[in-house]
Each structure stands twice: as structure tokens, then as C-alpha cells.
PDB file as gemmi writes it, atoms N, CA and C in Angstrom:
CRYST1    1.000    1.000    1.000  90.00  90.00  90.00 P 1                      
ATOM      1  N   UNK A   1      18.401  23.736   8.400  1.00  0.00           N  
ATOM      2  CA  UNK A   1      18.015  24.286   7.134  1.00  0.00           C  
ATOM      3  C   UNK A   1      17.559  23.234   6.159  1.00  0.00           C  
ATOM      4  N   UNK A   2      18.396  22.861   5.553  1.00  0.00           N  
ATOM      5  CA  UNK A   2      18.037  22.348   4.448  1.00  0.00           C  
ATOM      6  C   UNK A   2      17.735  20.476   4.612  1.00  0.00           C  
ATOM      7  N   UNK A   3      18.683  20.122   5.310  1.00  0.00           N  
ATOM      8  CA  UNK A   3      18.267  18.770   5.713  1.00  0.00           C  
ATOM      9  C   UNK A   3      17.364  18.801   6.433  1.00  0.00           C  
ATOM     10  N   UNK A   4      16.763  19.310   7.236  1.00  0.00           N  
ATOM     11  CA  UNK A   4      15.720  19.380   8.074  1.00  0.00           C  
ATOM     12  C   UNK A   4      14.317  19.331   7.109  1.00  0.00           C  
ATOM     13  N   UNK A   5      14.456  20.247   6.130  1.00  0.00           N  
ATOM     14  CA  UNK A   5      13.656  20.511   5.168  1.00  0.00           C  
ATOM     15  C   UNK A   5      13.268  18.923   4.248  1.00  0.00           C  
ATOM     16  N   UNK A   6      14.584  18.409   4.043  1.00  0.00           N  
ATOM     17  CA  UNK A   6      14.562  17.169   3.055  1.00  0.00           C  
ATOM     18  C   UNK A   6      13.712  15.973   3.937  1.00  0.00           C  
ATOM     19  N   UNK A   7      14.590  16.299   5.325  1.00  0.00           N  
ATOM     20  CA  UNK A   7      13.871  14.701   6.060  1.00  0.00           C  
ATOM     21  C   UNK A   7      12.094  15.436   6.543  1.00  0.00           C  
ATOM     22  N   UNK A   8      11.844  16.037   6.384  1.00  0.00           N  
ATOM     23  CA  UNK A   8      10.082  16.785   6.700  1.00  0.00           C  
ATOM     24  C   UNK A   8       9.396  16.175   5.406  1.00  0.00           C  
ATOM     25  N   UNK A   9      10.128  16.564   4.335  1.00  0.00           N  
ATOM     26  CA  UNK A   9       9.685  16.499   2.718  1.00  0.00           C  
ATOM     27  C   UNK A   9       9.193  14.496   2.598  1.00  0.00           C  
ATOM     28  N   UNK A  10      10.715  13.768   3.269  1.00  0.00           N  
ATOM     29  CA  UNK A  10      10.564  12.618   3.269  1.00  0.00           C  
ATOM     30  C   UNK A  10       9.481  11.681   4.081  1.00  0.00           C  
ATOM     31  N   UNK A  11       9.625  12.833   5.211  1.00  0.00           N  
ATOM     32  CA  UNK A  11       8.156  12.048   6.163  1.00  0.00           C  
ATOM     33  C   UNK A  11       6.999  12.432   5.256  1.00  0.00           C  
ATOM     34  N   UNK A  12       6.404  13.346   4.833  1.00  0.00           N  
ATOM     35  CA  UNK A  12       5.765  13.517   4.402  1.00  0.00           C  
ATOM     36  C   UNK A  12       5.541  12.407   3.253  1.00  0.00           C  
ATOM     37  N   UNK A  13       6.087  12.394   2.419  1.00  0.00           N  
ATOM     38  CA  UNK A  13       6.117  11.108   0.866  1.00  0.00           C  
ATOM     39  C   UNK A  13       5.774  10.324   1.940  1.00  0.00           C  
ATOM     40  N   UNK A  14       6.073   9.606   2.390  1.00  0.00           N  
ATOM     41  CA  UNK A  14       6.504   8.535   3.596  1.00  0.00           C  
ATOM     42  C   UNK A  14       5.239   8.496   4.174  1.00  0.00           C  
ATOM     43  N   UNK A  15       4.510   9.343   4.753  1.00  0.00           N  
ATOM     44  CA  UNK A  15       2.764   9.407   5.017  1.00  0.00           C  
ATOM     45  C   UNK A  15       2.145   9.349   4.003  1.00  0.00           C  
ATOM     46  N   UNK A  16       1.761   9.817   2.805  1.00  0.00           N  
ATOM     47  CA  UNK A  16       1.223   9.865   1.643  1.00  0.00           C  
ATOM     48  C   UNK A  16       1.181   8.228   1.120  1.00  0.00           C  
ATOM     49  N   UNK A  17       2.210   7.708   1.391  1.00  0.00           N  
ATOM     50  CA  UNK A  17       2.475   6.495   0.871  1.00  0.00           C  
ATOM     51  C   UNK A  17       1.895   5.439   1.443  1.00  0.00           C  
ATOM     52  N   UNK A  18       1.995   5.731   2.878  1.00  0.00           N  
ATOM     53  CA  UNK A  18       1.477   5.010   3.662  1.00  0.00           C  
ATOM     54  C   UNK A  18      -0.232   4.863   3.880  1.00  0.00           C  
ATOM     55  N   UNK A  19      -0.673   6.297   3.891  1.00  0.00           N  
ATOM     56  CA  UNK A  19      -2.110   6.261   3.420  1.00  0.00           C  
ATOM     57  C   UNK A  19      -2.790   5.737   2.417  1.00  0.00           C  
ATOM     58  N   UNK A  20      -2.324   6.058   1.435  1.00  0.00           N  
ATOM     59  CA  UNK A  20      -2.630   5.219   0.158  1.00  0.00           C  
ATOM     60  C   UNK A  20      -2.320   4.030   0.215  1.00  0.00           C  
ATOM     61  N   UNK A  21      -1.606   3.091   0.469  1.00  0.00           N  
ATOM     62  CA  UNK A  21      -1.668   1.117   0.729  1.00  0.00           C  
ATOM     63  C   UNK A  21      -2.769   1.555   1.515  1.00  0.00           C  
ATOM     64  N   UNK A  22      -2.885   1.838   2.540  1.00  0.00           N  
ATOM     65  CA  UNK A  22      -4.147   1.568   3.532  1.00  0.00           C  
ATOM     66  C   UNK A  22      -5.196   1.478   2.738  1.00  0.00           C  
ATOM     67  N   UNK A  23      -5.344   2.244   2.127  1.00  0.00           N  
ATOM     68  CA  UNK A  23      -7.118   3.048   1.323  1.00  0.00           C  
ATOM     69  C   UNK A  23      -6.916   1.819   0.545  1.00  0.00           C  
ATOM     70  N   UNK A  24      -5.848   1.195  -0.285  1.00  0.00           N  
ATOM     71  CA  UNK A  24      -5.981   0.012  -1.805  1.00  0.00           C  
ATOM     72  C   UNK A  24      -6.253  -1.098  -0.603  1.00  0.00           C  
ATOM     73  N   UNK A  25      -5.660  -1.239   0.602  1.00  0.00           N  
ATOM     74  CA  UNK A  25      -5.434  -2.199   1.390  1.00  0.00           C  
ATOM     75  C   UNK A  25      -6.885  -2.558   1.654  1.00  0.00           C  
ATOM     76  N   UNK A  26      -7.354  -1.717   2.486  1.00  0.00           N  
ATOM     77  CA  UNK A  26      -9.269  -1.238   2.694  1.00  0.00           C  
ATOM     78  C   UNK A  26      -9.923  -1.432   1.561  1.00  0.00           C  
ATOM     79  N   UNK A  27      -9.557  -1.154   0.625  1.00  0.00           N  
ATOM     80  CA  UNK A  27     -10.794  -1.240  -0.913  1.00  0.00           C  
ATOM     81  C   UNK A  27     -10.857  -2.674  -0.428  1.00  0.00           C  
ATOM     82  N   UNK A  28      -9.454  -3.518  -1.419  1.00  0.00           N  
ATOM     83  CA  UNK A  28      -9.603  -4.582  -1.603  1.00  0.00           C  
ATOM     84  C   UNK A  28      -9.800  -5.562  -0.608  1.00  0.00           C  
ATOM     85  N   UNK A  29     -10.246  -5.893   0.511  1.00  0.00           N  
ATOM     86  CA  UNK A  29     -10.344  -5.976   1.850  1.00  0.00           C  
ATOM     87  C   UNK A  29     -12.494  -5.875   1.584  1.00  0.00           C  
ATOM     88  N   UNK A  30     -12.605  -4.836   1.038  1.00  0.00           N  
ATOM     89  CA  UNK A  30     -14.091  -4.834   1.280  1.00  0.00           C  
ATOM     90  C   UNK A  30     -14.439  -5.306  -0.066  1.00  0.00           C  
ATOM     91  N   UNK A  31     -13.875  -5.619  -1.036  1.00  0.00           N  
ATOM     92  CA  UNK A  31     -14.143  -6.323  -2.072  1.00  0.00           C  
ATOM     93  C   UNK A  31     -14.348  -7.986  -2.120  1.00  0.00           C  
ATOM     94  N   UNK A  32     -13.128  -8.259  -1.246  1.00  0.00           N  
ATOM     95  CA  UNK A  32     -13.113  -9.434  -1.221  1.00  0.00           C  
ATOM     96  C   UNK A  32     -14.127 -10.433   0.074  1.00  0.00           C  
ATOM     97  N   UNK A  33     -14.669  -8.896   1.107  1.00  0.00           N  
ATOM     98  CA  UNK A  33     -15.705  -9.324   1.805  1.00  0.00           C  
ATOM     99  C   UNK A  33     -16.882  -9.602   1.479  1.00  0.00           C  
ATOM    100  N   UNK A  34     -17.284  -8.618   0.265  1.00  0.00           N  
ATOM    101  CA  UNK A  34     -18.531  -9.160  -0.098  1.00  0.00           C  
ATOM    102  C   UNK A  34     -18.386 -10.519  -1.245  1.00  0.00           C  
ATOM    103  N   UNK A  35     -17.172 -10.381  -1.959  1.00  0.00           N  
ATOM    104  CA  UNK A  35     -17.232 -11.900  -3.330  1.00  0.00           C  
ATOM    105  C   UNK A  35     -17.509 -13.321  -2.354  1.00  0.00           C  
ATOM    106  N   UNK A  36     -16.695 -13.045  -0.856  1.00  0.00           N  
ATOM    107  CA  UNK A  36     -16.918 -14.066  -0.370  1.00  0.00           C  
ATOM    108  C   UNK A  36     -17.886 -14.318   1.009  1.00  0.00           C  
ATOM    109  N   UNK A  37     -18.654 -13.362   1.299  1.00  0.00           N  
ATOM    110  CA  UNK A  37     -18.938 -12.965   2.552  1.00  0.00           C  
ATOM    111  C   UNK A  37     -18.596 -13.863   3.809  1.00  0.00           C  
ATOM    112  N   UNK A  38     -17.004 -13.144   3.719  1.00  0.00           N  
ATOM    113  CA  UNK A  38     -16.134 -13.612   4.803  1.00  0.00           C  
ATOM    114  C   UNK A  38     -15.689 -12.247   5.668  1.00  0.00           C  
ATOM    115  N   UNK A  39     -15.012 -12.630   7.146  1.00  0.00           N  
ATOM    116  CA  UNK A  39     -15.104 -11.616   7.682  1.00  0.00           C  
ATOM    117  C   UNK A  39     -13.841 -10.739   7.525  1.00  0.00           C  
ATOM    118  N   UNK A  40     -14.406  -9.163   7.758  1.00  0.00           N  
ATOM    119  CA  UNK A  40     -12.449  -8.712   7.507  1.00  0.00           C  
ATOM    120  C   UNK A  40     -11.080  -9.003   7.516  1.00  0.00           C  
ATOM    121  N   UNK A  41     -10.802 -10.000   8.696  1.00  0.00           N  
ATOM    122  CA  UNK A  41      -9.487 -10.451   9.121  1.00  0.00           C  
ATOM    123  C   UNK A  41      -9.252 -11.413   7.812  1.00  0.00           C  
ATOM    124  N   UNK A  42     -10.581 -12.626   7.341  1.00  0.00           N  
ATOM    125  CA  UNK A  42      -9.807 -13.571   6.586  1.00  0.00           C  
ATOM    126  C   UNK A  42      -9.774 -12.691   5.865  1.00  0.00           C  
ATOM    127  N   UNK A  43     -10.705 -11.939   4.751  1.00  0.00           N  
ATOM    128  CA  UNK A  43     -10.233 -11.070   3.889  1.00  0.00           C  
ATOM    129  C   UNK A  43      -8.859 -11.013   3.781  1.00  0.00           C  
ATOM    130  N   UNK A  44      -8.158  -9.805   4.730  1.00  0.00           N  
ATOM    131  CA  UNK A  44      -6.992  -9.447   4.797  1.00  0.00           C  
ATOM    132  C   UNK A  44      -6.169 -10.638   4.718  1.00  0.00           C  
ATOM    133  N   UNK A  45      -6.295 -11.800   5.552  1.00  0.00           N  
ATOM    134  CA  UNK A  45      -5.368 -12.906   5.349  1.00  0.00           C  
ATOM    135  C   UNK A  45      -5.378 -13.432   3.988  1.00  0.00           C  
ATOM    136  N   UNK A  46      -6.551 -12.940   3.034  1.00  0.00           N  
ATOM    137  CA  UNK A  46      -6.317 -13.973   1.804  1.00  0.00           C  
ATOM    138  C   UNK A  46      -5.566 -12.880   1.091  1.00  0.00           C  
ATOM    139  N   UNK A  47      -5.493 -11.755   1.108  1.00  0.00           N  
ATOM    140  CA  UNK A  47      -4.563 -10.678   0.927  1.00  0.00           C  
ATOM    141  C   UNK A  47      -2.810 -10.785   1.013  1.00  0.00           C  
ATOM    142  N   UNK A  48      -2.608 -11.132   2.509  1.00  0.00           N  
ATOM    143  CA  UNK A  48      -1.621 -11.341   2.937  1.00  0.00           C  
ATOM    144  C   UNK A  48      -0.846 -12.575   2.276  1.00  0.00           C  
ATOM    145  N   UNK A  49      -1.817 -13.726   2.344  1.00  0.00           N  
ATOM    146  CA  UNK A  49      -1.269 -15.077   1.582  1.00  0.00           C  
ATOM    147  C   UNK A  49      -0.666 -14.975   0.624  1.00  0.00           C  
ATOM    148  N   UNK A  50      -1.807 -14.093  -0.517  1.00  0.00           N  
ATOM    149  CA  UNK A  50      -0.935 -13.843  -1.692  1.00  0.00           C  
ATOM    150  C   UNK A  50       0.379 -12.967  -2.030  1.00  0.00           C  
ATOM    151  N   UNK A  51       0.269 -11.924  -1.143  1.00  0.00           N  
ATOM    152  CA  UNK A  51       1.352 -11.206  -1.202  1.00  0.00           C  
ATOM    153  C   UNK A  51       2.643 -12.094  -0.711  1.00  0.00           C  
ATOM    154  N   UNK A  52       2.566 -12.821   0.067  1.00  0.00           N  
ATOM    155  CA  UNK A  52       3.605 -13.765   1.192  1.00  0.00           C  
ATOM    156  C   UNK A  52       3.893 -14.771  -0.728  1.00  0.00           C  
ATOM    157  N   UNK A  53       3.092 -15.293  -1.439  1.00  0.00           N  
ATOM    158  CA  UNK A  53       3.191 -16.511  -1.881  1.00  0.00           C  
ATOM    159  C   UNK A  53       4.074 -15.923  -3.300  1.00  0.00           C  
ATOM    160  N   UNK A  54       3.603 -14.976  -3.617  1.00  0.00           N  
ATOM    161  CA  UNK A  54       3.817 -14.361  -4.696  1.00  0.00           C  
ATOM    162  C   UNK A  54       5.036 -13.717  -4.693  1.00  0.00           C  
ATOM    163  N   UNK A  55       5.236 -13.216  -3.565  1.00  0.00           N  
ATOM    164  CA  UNK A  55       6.668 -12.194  -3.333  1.00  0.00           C  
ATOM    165  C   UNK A  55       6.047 -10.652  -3.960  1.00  0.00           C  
ATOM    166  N   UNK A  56       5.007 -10.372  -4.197  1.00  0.00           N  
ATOM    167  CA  UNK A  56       4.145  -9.019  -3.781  1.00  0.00           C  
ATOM    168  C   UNK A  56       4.577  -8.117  -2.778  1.00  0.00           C  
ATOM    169  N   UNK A  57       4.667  -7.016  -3.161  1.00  0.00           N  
ATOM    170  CA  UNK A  57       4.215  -6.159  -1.720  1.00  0.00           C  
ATOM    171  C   UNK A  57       2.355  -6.426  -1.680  1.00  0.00           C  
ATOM    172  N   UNK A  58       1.917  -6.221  -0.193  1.00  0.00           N  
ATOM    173  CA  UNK A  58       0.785  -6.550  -0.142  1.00  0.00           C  
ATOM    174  C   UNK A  58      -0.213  -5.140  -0.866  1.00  0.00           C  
ATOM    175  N   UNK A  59       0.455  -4.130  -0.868  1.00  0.00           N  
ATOM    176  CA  UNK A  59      -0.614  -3.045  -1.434  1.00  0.00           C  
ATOM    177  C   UNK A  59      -0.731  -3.095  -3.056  1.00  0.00           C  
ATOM    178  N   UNK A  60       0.721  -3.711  -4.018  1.00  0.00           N  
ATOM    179  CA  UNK A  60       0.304  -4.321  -5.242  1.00  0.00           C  
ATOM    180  C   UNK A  60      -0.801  -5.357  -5.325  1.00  0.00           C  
ATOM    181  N   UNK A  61      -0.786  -6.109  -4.494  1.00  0.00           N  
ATOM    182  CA  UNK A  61      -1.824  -7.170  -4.500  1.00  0.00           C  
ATOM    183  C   UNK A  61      -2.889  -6.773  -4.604  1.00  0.00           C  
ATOM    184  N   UNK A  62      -3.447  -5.789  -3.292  1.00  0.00           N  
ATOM    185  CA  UNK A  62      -4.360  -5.073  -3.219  1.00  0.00           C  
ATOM    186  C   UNK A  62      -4.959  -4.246  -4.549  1.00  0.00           C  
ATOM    187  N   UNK A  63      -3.662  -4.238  -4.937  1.00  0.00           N  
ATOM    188  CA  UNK A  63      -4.038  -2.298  -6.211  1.00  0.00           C  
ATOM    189  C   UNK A  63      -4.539  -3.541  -7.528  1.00  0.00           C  
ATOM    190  N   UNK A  64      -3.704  -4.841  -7.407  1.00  0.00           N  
ATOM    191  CA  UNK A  64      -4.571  -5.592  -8.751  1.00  0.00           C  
ATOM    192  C   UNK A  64      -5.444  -6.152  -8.473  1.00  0.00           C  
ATOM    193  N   UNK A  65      -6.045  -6.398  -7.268  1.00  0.00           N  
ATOM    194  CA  UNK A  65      -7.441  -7.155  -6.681  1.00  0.00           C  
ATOM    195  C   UNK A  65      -8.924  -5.772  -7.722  1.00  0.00           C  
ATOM    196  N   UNK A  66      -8.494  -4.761  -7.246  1.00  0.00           N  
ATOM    197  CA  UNK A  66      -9.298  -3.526  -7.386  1.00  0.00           C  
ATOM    198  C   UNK A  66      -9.649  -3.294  -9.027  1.00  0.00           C  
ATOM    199  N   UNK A  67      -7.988  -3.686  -9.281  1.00  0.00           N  
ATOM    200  CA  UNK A  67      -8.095  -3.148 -11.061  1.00  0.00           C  
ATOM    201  C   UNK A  67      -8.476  -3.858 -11.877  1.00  0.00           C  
ATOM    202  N   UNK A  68      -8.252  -5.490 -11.287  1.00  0.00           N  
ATOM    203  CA  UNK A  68      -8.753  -6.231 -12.256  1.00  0.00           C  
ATOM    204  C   UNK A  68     -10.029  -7.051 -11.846  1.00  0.00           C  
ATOM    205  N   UNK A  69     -10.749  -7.183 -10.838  1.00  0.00           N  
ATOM    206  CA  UNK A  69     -11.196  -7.438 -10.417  1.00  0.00           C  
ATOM    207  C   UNK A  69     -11.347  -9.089 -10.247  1.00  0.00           C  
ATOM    208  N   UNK A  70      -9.800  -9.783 -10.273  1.00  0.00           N  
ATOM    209  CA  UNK A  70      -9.547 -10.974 -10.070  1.00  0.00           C  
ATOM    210  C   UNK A  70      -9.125 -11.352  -8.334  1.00  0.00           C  
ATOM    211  N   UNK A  71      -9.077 -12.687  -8.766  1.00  0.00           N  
ATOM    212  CA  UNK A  71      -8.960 -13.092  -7.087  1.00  0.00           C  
ATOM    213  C   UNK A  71      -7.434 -12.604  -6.760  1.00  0.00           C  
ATOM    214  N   UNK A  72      -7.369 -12.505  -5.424  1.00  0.00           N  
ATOM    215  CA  UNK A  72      -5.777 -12.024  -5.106  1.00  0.00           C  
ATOM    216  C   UNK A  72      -4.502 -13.312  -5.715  1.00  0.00           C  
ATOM    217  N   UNK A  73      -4.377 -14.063  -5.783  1.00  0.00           N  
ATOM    218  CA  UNK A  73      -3.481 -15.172  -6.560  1.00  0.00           C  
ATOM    219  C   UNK A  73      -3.671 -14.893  -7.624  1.00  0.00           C  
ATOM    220  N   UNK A  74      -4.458 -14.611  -8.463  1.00  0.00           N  
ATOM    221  CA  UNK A  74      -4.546 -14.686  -9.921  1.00  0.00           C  
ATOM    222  C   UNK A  74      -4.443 -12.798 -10.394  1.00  0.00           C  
ATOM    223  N   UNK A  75      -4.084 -12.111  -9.860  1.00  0.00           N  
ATOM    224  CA  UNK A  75      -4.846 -10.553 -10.150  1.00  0.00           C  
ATOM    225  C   UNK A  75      -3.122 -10.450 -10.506  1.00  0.00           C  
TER     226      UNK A  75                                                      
END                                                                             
């Protein structure tokens, strides 16, 4: 019944959530391919760096790459 209901409810948030980093993950990923025309992977690694350096989750990184349109260390 009802727990069944809660942990469905939770996968669900839990996908939603997960889709969305992807999509900020992907923006900023193709943002930072064309500022530098470098290929996807470094992209993502200069992504990753900052999130690793900063103590970020990597999809904040991502979500301030997009909003502010600064480099990932500085966003």
C-alpha cells in the first residue's frame, strides 16, 4: 500500500533528478565545446575538475557554467 506508493513516488523524484543534471550536465558540456573547441570528454573533464576542486556537486557546476556564463572554476 502505502510504502510501496512512497518508494514509486521516490524513484520517480529520483529520475526527475537525475534527468535534469544530465540536460545542465549536456548544456554546459556543449557550451564549453564551442568557448573552447575542445572535444566532449575534455569538456566534461573541465567540468568534473571543477566540481572535484571546488567540492561542487558536478550538476551545480554545470547549472552556474549556463547561468552565468563563466568558466567552470570561476562560475
Amino acid at each position: 500500500g502505502v510504502l510501496i506508493a512512497e518508494r514509486a513516488a521516490d524513484r520517480e523524484a529520483n529520475l526527475q533528478q537525475a534527468l535534469e543534471s544530465h540536460r545542465l550536465i549536456g548544456q554546459a558540456v556543449g557550451i564549453l565545446i564551442e568557448r573552447h573547441r575542445v572535444l566532449p570528454n575534455a569538456a566534461f573533464q573541465m567540468l568534473k575538475a571543477s566540481s572535484h576542486n571546488r567540492n561542487l556537486k558536478l550538476r551545480e557546476v554545470a547549472r552556474r557554467v549556463i547561468e552565468s556564463g563563466l568558466e567552470p572554476d570561476q562560475a
